[in-house]
C-alpha positions as CSV (number, residue, x, y, z in Angstrom):
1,X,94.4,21.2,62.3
2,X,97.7,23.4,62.2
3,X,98.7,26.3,63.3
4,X,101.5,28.9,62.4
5,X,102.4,32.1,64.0
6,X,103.4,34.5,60.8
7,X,106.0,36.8,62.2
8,X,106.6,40.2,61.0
9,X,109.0,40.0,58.3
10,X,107.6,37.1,56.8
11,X,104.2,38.7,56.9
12,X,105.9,41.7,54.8
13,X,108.0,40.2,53.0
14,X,105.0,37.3,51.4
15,X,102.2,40.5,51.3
16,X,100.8,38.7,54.5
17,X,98.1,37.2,51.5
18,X,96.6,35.5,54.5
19,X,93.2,36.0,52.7
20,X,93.8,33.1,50.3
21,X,96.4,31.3,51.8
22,X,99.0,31.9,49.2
23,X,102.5,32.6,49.9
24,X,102.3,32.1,54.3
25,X,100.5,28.9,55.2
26,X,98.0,30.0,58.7
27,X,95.8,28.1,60.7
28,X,92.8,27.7,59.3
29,X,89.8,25.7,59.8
30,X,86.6,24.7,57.7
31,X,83.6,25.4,60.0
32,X,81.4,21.9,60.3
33,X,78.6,24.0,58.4
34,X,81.2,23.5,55.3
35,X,81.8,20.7,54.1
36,X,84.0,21.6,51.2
37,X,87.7,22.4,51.6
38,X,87.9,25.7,50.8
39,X,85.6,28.7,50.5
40,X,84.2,29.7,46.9
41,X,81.8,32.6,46.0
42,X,78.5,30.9,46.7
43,X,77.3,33.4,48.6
44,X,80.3,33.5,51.8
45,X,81.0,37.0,52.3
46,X,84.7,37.6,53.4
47,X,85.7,40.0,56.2
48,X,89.6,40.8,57.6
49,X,89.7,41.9,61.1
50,X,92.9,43.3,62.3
51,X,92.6,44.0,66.4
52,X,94.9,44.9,69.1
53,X,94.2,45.3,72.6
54,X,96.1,45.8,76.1
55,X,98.9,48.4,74.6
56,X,98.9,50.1,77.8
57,X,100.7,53.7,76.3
58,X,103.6,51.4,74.7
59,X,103.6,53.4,71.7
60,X,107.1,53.0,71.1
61,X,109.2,49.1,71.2
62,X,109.6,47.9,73.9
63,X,112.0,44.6,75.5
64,X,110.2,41.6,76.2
65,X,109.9,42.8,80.3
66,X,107.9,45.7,79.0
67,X,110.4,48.3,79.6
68,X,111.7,50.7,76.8
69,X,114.1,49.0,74.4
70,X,117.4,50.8,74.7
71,X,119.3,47.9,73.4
72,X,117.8,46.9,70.0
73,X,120.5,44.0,69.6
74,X,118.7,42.2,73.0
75,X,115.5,42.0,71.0
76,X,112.6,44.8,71.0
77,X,109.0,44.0,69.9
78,X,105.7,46.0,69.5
79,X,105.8,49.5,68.7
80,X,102.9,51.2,66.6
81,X,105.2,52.3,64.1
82,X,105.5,48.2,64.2
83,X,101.9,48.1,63.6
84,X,100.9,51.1,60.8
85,X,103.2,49.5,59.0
86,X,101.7,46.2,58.9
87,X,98.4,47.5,58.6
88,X,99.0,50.1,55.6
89,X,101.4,47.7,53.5
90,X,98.4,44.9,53.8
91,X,95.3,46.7,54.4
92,X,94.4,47.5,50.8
93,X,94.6,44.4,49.5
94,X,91.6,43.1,51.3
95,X,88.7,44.7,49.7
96,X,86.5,44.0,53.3
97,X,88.2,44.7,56.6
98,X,87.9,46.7,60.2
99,X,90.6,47.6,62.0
100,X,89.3,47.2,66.0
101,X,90.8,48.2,69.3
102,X,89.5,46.3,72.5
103,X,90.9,48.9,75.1
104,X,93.2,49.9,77.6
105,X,95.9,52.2,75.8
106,X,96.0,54.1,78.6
107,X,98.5,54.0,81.7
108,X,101.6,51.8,81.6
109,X,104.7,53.8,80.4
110,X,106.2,57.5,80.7
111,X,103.8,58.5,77.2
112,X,100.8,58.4,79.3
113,X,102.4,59.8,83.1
114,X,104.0,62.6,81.2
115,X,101.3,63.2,78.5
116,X,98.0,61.8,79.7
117,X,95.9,60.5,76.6
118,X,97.3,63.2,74.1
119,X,100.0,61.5,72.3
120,X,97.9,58.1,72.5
121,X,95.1,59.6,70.4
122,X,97.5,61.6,68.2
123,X,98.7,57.7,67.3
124,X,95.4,56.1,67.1
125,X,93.9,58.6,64.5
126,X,97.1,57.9,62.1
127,X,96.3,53.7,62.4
128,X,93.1,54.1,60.8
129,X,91.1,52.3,63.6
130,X,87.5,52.1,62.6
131,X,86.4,51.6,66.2
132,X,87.0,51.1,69.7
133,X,86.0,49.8,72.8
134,X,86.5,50.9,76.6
135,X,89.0,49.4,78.8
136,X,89.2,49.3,82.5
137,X,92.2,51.5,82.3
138,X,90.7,54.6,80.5
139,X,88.8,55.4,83.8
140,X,92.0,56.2,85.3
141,X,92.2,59.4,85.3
142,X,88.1,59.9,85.5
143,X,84.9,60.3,83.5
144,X,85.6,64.2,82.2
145,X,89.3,63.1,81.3
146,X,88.0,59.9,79.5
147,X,85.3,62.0,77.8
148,X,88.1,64.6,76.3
149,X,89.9,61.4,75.0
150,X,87.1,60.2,73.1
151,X,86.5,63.4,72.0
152,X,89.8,64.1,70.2
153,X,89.5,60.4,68.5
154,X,88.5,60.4,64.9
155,X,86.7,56.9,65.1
156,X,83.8,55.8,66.9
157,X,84.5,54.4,70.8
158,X,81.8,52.3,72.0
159,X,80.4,50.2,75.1
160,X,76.9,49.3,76.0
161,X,76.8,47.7,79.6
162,X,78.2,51.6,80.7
163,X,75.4,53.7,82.6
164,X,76.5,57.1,83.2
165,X,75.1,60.5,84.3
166,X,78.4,62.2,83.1
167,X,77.3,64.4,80.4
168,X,80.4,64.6,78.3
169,X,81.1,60.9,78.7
170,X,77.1,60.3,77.2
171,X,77.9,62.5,74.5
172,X,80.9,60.6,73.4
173,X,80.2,56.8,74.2
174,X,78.0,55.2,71.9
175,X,76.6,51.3,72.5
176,X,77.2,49.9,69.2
177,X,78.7,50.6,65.4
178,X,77.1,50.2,62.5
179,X,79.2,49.3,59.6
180,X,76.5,49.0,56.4
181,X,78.8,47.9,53.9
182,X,79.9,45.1,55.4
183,X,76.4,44.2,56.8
184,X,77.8,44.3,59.9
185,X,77.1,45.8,63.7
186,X,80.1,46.0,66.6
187,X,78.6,45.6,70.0
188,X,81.0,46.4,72.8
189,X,81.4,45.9,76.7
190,X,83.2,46.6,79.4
191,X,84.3,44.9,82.3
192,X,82.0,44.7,85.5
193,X,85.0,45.4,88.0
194,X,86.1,48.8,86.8
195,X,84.6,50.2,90.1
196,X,87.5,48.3,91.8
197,X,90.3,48.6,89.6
198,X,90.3,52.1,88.1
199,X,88.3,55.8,88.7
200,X,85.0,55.8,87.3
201,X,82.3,58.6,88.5
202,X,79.7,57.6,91.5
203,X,77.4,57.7,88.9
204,X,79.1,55.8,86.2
205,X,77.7,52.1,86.3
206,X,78.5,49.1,84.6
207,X,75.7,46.0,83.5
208,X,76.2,42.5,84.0
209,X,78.0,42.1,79.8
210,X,76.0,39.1,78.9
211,X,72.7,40.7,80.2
212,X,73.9,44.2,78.1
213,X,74.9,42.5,74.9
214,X,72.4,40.0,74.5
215,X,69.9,42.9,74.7
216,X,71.9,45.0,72.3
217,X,72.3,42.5,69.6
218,X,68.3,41.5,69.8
219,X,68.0,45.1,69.5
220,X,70.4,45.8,66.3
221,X,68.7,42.7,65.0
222,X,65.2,43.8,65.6
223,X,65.8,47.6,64.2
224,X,68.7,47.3,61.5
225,X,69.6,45.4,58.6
226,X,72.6,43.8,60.1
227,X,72.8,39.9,60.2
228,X,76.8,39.8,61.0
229,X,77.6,40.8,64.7
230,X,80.8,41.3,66.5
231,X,81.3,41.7,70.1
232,X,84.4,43.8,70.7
233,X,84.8,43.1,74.2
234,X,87.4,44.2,77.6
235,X,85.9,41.2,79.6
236,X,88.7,38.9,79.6
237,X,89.3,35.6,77.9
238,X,87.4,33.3,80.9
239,X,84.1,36.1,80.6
240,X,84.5,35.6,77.0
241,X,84.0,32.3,77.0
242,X,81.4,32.6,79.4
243,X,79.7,35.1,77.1
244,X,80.3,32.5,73.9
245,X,77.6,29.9,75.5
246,X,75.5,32.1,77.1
247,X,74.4,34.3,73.8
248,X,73.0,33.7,70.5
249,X,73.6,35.8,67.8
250,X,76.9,36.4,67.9
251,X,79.7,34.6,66.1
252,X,82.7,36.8,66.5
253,X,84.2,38.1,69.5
254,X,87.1,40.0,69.8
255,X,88.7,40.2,73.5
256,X,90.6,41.9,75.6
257,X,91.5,43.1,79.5
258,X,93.3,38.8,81.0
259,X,96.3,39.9,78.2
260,X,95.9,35.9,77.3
261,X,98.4,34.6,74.7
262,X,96.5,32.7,72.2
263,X,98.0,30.4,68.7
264,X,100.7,27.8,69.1
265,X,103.7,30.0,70.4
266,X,105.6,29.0,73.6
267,X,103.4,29.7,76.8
268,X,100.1,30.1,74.6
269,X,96.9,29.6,76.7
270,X,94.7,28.5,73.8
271,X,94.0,28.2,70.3
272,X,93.4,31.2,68.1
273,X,90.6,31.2,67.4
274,X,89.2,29.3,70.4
275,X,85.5,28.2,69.2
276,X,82.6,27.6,71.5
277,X,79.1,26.9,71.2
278,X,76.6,30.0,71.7
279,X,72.9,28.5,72.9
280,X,71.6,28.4,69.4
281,X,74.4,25.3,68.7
282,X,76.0,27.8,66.4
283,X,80.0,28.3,66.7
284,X,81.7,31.2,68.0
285,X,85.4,32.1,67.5
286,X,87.0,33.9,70.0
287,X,90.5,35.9,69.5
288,X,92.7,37.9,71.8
289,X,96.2,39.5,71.2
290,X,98.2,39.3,74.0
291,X,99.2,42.7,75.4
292,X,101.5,46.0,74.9
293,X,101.0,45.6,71.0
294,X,103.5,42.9,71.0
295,X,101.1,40.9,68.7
296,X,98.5,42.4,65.9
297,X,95.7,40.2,65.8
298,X,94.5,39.1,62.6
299,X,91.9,36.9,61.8
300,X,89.7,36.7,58.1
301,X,86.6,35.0,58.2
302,X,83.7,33.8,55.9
303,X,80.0,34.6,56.6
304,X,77.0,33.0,55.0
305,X,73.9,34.4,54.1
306,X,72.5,34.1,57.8
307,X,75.8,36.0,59.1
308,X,76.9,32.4,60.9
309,X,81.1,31.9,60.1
310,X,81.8,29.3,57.7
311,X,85.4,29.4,57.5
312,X,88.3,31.6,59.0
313,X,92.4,31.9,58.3
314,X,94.6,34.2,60.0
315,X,97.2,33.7,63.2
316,X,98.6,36.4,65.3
317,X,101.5,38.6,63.5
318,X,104.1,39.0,66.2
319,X,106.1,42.2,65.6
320,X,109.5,41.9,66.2
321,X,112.7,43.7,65.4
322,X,112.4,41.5,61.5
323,X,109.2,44.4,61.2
324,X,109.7,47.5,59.7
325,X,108.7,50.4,61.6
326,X,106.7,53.6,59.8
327,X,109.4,55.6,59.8
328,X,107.3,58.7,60.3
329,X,105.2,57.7,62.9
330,X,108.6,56.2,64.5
331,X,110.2,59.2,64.1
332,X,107.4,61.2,65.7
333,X,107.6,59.0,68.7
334,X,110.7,59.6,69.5
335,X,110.5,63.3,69.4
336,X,107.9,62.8,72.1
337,X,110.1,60.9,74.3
338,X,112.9,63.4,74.4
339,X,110.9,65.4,77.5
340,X,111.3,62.9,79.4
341,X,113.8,60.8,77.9
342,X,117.0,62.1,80.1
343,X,114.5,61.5,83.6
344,X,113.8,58.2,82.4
345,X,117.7,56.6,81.5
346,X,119.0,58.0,85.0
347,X,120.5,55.1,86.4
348,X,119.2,54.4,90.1
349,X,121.0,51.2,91.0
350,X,121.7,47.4,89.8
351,X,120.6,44.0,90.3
352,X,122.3,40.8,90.0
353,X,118.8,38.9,89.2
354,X,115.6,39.4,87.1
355,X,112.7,40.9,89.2
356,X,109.3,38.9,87.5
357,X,106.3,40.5,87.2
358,X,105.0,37.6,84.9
359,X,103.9,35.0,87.6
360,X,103.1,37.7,90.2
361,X,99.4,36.8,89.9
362,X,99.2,33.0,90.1
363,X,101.8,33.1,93.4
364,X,105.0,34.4,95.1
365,X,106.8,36.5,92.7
366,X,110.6,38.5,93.3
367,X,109.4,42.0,92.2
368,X,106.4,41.8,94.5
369,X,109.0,40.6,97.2
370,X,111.0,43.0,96.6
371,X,108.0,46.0,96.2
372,X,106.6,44.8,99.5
373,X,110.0,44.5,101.7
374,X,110.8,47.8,100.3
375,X,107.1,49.4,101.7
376,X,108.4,47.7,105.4
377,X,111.7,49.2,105.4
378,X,110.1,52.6,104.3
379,X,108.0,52.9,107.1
380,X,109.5,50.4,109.9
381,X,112.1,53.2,111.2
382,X,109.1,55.7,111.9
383,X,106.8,53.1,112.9
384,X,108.3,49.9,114.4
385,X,104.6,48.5,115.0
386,X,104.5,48.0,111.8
387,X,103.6,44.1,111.0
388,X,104.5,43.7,107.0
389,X,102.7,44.9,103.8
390,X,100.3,43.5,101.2
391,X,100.1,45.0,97.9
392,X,98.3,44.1,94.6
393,X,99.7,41.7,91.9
394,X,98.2,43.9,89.5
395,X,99.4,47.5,90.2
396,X,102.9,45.0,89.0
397,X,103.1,46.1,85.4
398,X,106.3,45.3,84.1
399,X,109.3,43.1,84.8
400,X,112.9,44.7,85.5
401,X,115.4,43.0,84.1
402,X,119.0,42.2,85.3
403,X,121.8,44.9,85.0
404,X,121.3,48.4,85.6
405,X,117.9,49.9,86.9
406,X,116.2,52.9,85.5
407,X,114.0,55.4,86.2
408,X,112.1,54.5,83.5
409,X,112.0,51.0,84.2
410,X,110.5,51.9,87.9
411,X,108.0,53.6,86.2
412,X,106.7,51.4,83.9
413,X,106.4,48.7,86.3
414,X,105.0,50.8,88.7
415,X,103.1,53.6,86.7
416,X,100.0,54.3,88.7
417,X,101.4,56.8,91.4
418,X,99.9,54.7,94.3
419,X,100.6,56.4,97.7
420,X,102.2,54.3,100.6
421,X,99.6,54.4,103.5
422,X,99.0,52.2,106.9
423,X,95.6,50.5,107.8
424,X,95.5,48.2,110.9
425,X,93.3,44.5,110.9
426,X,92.3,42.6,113.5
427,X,94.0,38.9,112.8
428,X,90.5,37.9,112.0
429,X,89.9,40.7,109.4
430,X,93.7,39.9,107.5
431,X,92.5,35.8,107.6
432,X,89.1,36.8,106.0
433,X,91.5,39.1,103.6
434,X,94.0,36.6,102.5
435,X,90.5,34.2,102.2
436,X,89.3,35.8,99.9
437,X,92.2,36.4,98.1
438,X,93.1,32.9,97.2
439,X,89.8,31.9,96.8
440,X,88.8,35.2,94.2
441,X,86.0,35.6,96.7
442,X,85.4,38.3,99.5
443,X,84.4,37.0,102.2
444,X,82.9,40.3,103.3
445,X,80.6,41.1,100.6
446,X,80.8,38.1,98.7
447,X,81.3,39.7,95.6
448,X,85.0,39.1,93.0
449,X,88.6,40.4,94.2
450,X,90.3,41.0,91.4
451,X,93.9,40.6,91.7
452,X,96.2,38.2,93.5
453,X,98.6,39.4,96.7
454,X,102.1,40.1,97.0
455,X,103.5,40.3,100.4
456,X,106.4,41.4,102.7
457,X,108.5,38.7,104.1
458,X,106.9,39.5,107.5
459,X,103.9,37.9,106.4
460,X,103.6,34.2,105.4
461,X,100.6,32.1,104.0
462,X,99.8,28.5,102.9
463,X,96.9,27.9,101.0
464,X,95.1,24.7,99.3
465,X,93.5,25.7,95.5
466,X,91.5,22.4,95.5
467,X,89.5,23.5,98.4
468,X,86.1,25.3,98.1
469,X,86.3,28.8,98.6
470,X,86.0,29.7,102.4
471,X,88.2,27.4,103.1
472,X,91.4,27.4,100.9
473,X,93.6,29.1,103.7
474,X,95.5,26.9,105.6
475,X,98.0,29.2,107.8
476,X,98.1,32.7,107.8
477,X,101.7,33.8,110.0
478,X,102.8,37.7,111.2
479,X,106.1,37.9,112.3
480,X,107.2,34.2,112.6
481,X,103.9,33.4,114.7
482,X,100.5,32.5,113.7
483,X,98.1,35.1,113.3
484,X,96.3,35.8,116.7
485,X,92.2,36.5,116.1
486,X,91.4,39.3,118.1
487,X,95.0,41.4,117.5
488,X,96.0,44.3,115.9
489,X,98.0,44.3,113.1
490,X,99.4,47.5,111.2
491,X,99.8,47.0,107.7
492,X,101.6,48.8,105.2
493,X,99.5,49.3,102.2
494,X,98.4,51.4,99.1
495,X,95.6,53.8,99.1
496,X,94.3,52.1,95.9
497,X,94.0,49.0,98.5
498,X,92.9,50.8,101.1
499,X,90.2,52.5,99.4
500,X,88.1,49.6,98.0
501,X,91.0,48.8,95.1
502,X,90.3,45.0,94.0
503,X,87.9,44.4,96.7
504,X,90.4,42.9,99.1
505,X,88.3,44.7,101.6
506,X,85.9,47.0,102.6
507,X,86.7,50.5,102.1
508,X,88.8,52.3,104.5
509,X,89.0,56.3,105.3
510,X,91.1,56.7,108.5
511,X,94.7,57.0,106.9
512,X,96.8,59.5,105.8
513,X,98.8,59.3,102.4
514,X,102.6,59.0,102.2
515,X,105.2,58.8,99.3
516,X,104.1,57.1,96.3
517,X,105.4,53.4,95.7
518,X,107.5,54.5,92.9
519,X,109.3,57.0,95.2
520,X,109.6,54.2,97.9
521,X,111.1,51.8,95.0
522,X,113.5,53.8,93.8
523,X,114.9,54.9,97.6
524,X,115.1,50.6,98.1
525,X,116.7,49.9,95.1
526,X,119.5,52.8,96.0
527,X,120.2,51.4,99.8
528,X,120.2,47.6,98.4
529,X,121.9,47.6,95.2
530,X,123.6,45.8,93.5
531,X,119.6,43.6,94.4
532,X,119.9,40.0,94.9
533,X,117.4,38.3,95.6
534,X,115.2,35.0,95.6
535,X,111.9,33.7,96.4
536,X,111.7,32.7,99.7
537,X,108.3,30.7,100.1
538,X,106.0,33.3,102.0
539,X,102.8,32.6,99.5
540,X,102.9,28.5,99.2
541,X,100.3,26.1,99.0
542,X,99.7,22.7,100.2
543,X,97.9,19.5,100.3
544,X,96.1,20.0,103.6
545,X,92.4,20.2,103.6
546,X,92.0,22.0,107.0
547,X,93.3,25.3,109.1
548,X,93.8,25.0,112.7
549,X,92.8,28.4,114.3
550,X,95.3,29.4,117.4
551,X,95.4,31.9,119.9
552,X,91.4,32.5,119.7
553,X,88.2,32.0,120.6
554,X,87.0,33.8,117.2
555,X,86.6,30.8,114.3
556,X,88.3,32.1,111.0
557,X,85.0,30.9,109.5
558,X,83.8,32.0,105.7
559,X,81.0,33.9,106.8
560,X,78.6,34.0,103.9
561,X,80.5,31.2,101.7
562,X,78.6,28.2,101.8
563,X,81.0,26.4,98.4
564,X,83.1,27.1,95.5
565,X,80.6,29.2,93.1
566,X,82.1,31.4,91.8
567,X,68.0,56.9,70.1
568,X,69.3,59.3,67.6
569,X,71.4,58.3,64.8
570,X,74.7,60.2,63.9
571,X,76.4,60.0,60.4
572,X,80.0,60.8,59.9
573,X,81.6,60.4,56.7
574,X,84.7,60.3,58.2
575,X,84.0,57.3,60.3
576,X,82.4,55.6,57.1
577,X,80.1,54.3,59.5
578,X,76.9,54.8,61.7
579,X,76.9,55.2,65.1
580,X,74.0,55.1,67.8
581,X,74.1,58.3,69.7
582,X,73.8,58.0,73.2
583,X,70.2,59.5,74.8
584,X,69.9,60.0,78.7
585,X,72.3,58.3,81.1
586,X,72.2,55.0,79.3
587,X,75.0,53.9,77.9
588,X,72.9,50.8,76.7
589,X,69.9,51.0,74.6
590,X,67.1,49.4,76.9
C-alpha cells in the first residue's frame, strides 16, 4: 500500500479529484470486504470528509514554531484563508461531503487573548462547517463563555459524554447530528480530563467516552434510520484507538486533542487512516490532522448497504505558502490583527539558539529550561528559600525560534495567563510528584496526570520508563543533594498547578498569586539576552531498576500502585441537518 501527502498547490492546481483518483495519485486501500480493485456503483455509497482539528485561534499563517509568520520567504503554513480556499475550490465537486471540526480553536495566539471566541466564530461560520465537536480548550474561559460561543455558530456543536447543569451550555450542546441525506449520524465526545486541564463548571461532568458513545450509537440505531456513524472525537489518538476495539458500530472516527501527525511525511506517527478492529471484527479507520490548521484532513470513503467502509482514498492536504489564501477572508484577518499587531512585533530581546517546545513532553526540553530558570530568578531575590520550579509541559505552546524575540512570540507560547505562585512539599510529597509524573500515574489518587514536567536547574531527576509505575523514579535531587523525606521544600509554581492543573497533585489553597508567566518571561528574556542556552541533563533516565531512599526513615513507596495498569428534535434549514436537543442536565441521551 502507498501513500502520498497531496500538498496544497498540487491539490489546486489537479482539482484535488481525490474522489476518483484521477489527476493526484493518494493512498488508498481496498477494504478485505472488497475484493475488486476499485469501487463501482453496486450499491457503495461515497462520502468526502474534510476535518481539521487543534487550530488553537491560528486563524492567520503561521511559521512552522507556531508563531505568526512575519517572514513569508522562511516558510508560513496553515491559515484559514489556507483552508476556505481549499474547501470552496473542491467542495462542489463531490456531490456527498461534511465538512467536521474536532475541537479546540480556542486559546493559543493573540486572536483569542485579545478577542476571546469572537473572531474565531466570525471565521468558522464563513468555512461552511457542518458540525463540531468540543475540545478541552473551549472550557477555558468557563461554561457561560463556552455557551455564548456556541451560540453565535451557525452549525451544530455537539458532545455526548458532557453532563451539565449549566443552563445556557444545555441549550446549546447537543449529543449527536443527524445528517438524513447522507444516511448518516455524527456522535461526539470529549475528553475525560477537562476537569484538569481547562475551566469547566462544578457541575459540568464528563462520562467515561467509550461508555457515552457506545450508548449513543445503540441509541441513534435503535430510534433513527441511520446505518453510517461517525464518531467525531477530542480523545486523542491512543483513546481513539482504544475506542476502535472496544465499540461496534462505528466505522469512522475522526480525532483530535494528542495533535498526532498521521500519512507518510517526516516525523508521522502512523498511517492515515490507521484501521483497527471494533468487537464486531468489522474495520475502523481512524484519521487525525495534526494541529494549528497546518494540515486539512481529507479522507473519501465507500459505505455498503450495512454502513460498514469498503474502500477509502484521501491523504492529508498540507497547506503551505504553494496554497492560495481566500483573499477575503485573508484580508479580513489582517484587519483584526492590526489592534494588536504593533504590541505584538515589539522586540523584547534575542537569542543565539532555538527554544523547543516540540519534545517538551517526552523529556528535558530548552524553552521549559529556560521558562523554569526564569520563574527561580523571578522570585529567588525576594525569597532566597526558594528550592527550584516545576511547570507543565503543556501550558508550552509554541516554539521560539532563533533571532529576535517578540511579544507575540511570548504569547503564543505562553498564552494562558498563568500566575507565578509558591507551594512548599515535604521531600516525600515532591518524590510522589515527580512519581507520578513519569509514570502518568498519581500516586495520590491514582487517577491520570496529564502532562509531562519541566523543571528549574535546581531540581534534577533520573527516571527508568521500563519500570512499572510506582517505581520508575530513580533519583530525585534539590540543590545538588538528594531529596531529604521529611523536609521542606518551597517551590515555585503556577496556580494552574497548584490548583489541581494536570493532576500533579492534590489541590492546593494556601498561596497567593504573583505576575503571570508571560510577564516573568519577557523580564528573563530582557536581563539574559542575547539567550544561549543548552540542555543540561536535569530530566534523564536510566537503566537502573531501583531508588535508594537517603536521608529518611519515610520509604518513597507508591502507595496505592501495585503495577503498571494504566429528547426533542430541532430542525434548522440552515444547518441542513437534525440535531438532538438537549433535555435536563444530560448532555448524553441515557
Amino acid at each position: 500500500m502507498r501513500s502520498h501527502i497531496i500538498s496544497g498547490a498540487l491539490a489546486l492546481a489537479a482539482g484535488l479529484q481525490v474522489v476518483s483518483g484521477a489527476g493526484v495519485h493518494v493512498d488508498t486501500l481496498i477494504s478485505r470486504r472488497l475484493q475488486k480493485r476499485f469501487v463501482d456503483g453496486d450499491g457503495n455509497y461515497n462520502i468526502s470528509l474534510y476535518h481539521i482539528n487543534d487550530v488553537h485561534a491560528h486563524l492567520d499563517q503561521f511559521r512552522s514554531s507556531g508563531t505568526d509568520c512575519t517572514d513569508p520567504t522562511k516558510g508560513c503554513y496553515g491559515g484559514y484563508a489556507r483552508v476556505k480556499e481549499v474547501v470552496d475550490k473542491t467542495r462542489p465537486s463531490h456531490n456527498d461531503s461534511l465538512f467536521l471540526n474536532a475541537g479546540d480553536e480556542f486559546q493559543g495566539t493573540l486572536f483569542y487573548s485579545f478577542y476571546g471566541g469572537e473572531k474565531i466564530a466570525d471565521t468558522l461560520n464563513q468555512l461552511g462547517f457542518d458540525a463540531m465537536t468540543v475540545g478541552n480548550h473551549e472550557f477555558d474561559a468557563g461554561d457561560d463563555v463556552l455557551a455564548a460561543f456556541v451560540k453565535n455558530l451557525t452549525f451544530p456543536v455537539t458532545s455526548c459524554n458532557i453532563q451539565t447543569d449549566n443552563k445556557a451550555l444545555n441549550e446549546t450542546l447537543v449529543p449527536y447530528v443527524l445528517f438524513p441525506k447522507h444516511n448518516l449520524a455524527v456522535v461526539s465526545v470529549t475528553t475525560v480530563t477537562t476537569p484538569h486541564i481547562s475551566n469547566p463548571g462544578d457541575g459540568t461532568k464528563f462520562e467515561d467516552p467509550v461508555t457515552a458513545i457506545q450508548r449513543t450509537v445503540d441509541l441513534v440505531k435503535a430510534t433513527q434510520n441511520v446505518t453510517r456513524i461517525v464518531a467525531l472525537t477530542h480523545i486523542g489518538y491512543e483513546a481513539d484507538i482504544e475506542m476502535a476495539k472496544k465499540t461496534k458500530g462505528i466505522h469512522l472516527i475522526i480525532g483530535a486533542h494528542s495533535h498526532t501527525l498521521l500519512g507518510d511525511m517526516e516525523g508521522a506517527e502512523g498511517k492515515y487512516p490507521t484501521i483497527e478492529t471494533n468487537e464486531d471484527g468489522d474495520e475502523v479507520f481512524i484519521v487525525t490532522a495534526y494541529r494549528w490548521g497546518e494540515y486539512l484532513g481529507y479522507i473519501d470513503v465507500a459505505y455498503d448497504s450495512d454502513g460498514k467502509i469498503v474502500a477509502y482514498t484521501g491523504a492529508p492536504i498540507h497547506l503551505t505558502n504553494a496554497t492560495a489564501q481566500d483573499a477575503q477572508l485573508q484580508a479580513q484577518i489582517e484587519e483584526w490583527r492590526v489592534p494588536f499587531e504593533a504590541f505584538a512585533a515589539e522586540e523584547i530581546g534575542d537569542s543565539k539558539v532555538v527554544l523547543e517546545q516540540g519534545t517538551c513532553q517526552k523529556g528535558e526540553c530548552t524553552l521549559g529550561d529556560f521558562m523554569a530558570d526564569a520563574m527561580v530568578d523571578y522570585r529567588i531575590e525576594g525569597n532566597p528559600d526558594v528550592a527550584g520550579a516545576i511547570i507543565n509541559a503543556g501550558g508550552i505552546r509554541a516554539t521560539i525560534d532563533e533571532g529576535p524575540i517578540t511579544r507575540g512570540e511570548v504569547l503564543t507560547s505562553f498564552p494562558f495567563g498563568n500566575a507565578i505562585v509558591e507551594v512548599s512539599f515535604t521531600g516525600e510529597e515532591l518524590w510522589k510528584v515527580f512519581e507520578g509524573i513519569v509514570g502518568g500515574v498519581s500516586l495520590f489518587d491514582n487517577e491520570k496526570v496529564t502532562s509531562f514536567v519541566q523543571v528549574s536547574k535546581e531540581i534534577r531527576l533520573t527516571y527508568n520508563p521500563a519500570n512499572n509505575n510506582g517505581s520508575k523514579l530513580i533519583s530525585l535531587e534539590i540543590g545538588e543533594s538528594p531529596v531529604e523525606m521529611d523536609k521542606e521544600y518551597t517551590i515555585v509554581t503556577l496556580d494552574f498547578l497548584a490548583g489541581g492543573g494536570d493532576n500533579f497533585w492534590p489541590i492546593k489553597t494556601d498561596f497567593a498569586t504573583l505576575d503571570t508567566q508571560d510577564e516573568v518571561l519577557r523580564q528573563y528574556i530582557t536581563k539574559e539576552s542575547p539567550v544561549d542556552i543548552k540542555l543540561d541533563g536535569r530530566i534523564s533516565t536510566t537503566n537502573e531498576t531501583s531508588a535508594t531512599p537517603t536521608n529518611s526513615s519515610t520509604s518513597p513507596s507508591a502507595t496505592g500502585i501495585e503495577s503498571d495498569t494504566s429528547a426533542a428534535v430541532m430542525v434548522s434549514g440552515s444547518w441542513g441537518v437534525l440535531a438532538i436537543a438537549v433535555v435536563g442536565t444530560m448532555m448524553c441521551l441515557l
